[in-house]
C-alpha positions as CSV (number, residue, x, y, z in Angstrom):
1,X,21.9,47.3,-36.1
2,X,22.9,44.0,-37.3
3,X,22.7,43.1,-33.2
4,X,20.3,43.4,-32.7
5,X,18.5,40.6,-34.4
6,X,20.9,38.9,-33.5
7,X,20.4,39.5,-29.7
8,X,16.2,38.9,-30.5
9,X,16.8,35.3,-31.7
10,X,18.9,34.5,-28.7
11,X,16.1,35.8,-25.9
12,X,13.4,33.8,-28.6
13,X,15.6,30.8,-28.0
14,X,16.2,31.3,-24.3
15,X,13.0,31.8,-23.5
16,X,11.9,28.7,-25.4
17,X,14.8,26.6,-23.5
18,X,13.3,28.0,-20.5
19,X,10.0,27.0,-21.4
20,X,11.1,23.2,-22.6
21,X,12.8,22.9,-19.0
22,X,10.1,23.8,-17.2
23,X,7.7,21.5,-19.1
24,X,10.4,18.6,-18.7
25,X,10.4,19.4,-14.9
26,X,6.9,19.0,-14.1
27,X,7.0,15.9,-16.2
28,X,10.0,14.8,-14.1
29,X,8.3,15.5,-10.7
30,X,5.2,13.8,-11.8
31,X,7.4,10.8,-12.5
32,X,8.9,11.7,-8.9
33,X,5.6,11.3,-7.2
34,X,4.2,8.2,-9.1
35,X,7.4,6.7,-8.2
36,X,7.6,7.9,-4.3
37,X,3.5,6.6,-4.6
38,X,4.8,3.4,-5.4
39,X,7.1,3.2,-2.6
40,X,4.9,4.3,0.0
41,X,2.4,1.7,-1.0
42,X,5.0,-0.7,-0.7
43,X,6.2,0.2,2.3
44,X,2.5,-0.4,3.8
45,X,1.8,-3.6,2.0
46,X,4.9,-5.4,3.7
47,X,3.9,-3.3,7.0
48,X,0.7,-5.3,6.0
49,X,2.8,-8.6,5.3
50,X,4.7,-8.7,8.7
51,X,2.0,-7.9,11.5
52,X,-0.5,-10.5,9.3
53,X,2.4,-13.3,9.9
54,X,2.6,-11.9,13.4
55,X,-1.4,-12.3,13.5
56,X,-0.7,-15.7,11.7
57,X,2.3,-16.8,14.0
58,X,-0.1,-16.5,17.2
59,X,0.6,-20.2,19.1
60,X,-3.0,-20.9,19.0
61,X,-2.8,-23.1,22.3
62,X,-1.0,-20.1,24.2
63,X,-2.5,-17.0,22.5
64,X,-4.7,-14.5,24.4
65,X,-7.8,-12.8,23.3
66,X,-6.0,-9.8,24.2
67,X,-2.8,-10.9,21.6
68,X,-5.3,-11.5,18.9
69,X,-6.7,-8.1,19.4
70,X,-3.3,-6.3,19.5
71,X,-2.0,-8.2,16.0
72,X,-5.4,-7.8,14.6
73,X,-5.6,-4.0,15.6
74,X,-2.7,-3.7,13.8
75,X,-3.3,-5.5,10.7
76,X,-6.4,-3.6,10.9
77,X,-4.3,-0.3,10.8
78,X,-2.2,-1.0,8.3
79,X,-5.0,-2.0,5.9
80,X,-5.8,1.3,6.4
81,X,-3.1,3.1,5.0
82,X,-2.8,0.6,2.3
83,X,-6.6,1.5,1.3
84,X,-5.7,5.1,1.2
85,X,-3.0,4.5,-2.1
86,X,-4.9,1.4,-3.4
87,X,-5.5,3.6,-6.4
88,X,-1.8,2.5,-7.4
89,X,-2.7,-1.3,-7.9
90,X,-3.9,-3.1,-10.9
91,X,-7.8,-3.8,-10.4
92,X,-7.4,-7.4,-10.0
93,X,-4.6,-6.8,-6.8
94,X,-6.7,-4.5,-5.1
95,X,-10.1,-6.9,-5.4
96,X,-8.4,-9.2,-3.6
97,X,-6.2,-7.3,-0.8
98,X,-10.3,-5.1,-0.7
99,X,-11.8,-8.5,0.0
100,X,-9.2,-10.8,2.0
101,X,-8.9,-7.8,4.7
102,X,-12.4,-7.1,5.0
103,X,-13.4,-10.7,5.4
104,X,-11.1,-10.8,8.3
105,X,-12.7,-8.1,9.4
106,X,-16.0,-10.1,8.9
107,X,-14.6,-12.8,10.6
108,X,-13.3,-11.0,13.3
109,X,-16.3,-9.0,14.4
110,X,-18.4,-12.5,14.4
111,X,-16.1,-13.5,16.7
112,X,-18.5,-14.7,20.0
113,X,-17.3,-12.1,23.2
114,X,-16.4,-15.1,25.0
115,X,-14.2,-16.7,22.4
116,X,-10.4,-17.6,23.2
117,X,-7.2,-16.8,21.5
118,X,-6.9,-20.2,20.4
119,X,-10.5,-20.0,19.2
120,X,-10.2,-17.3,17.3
121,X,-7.1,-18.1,16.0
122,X,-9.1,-21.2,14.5
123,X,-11.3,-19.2,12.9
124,X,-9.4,-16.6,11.3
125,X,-7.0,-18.9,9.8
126,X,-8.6,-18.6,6.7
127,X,-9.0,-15.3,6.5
128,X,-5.2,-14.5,7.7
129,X,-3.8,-16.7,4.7
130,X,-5.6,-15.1,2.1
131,X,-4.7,-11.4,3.1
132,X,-1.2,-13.1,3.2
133,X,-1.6,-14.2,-0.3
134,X,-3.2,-11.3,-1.5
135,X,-0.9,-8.9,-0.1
136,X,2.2,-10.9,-1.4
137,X,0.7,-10.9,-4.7
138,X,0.3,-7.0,-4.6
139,X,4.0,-6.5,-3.7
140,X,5.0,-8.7,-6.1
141,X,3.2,-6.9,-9.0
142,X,4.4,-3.6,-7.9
143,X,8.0,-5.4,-8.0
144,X,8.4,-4.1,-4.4
């Protein structure tokens, strides 16, 4: 008889223990995914870094139309799938990655059909340096 009391207040306690683990676990895997968030943004903010500073190390006197398009395409894409997690940012860092990669795209879709590589390289200048220094300043506030 004395048992089984005895064997109640040990399934009261398992069960609890069970329950305290599985609580702890979803807290873990939210942790898990905030933190695999994080990284995946940072992974396409410097995918955003490097094909800028391609975009940005075009030799204006030698650069195509065509090579603008390409790096621009692809700064273009990769703004993309930074927009898709900009959620994780502080406000102020996603203002200004929003506005630095729309106003190349501003810039770039003013661009005259006839205008050269060199033109156009001209022209963005502006724009590429400030998605530089916005996008810099995101990974640097998400300690990427």
């Amino acid at each position: 008889m004395k048992r089984f009391p005895v064997i109640g207040v040990l399934c009261v306690s398992a069960a609890l223990g069970l329950a305290a683990c599985s609580d702890n676990s979803n807290d873990n895997s939210a942790a898990e995914q905030a933190t695999k968030a994080a990284a995946d943004l940072c992974t396409d903010l410097n995918a955003l870094k490097a094909d800028n500073a391609k975009l940005k190390a075009l030799n204006p006197t030698s650069a195509t139309k065509d090579q603008v398009k390409d790096a621009y395409d692809a700064v273009q894409k990769d703004w993309g799938n930074v927009k898709s997690n900009l959620a994780k940012m502080k406000q102020a860092e996603q203002d200004a990655v929003k506005d630095a990669a729309e106003n190349l795209k501003k810039g770039y879709e003013a661009l005259p059909g006839d205008t050269t590589g060199k033109d156009a390289l001209t022209k963005l200048q502006p724009q590429i340096l400030k998605l530089d220094e916005a996008s810099t300043a995101a990974s640097t506030g998400l300690k990427c």
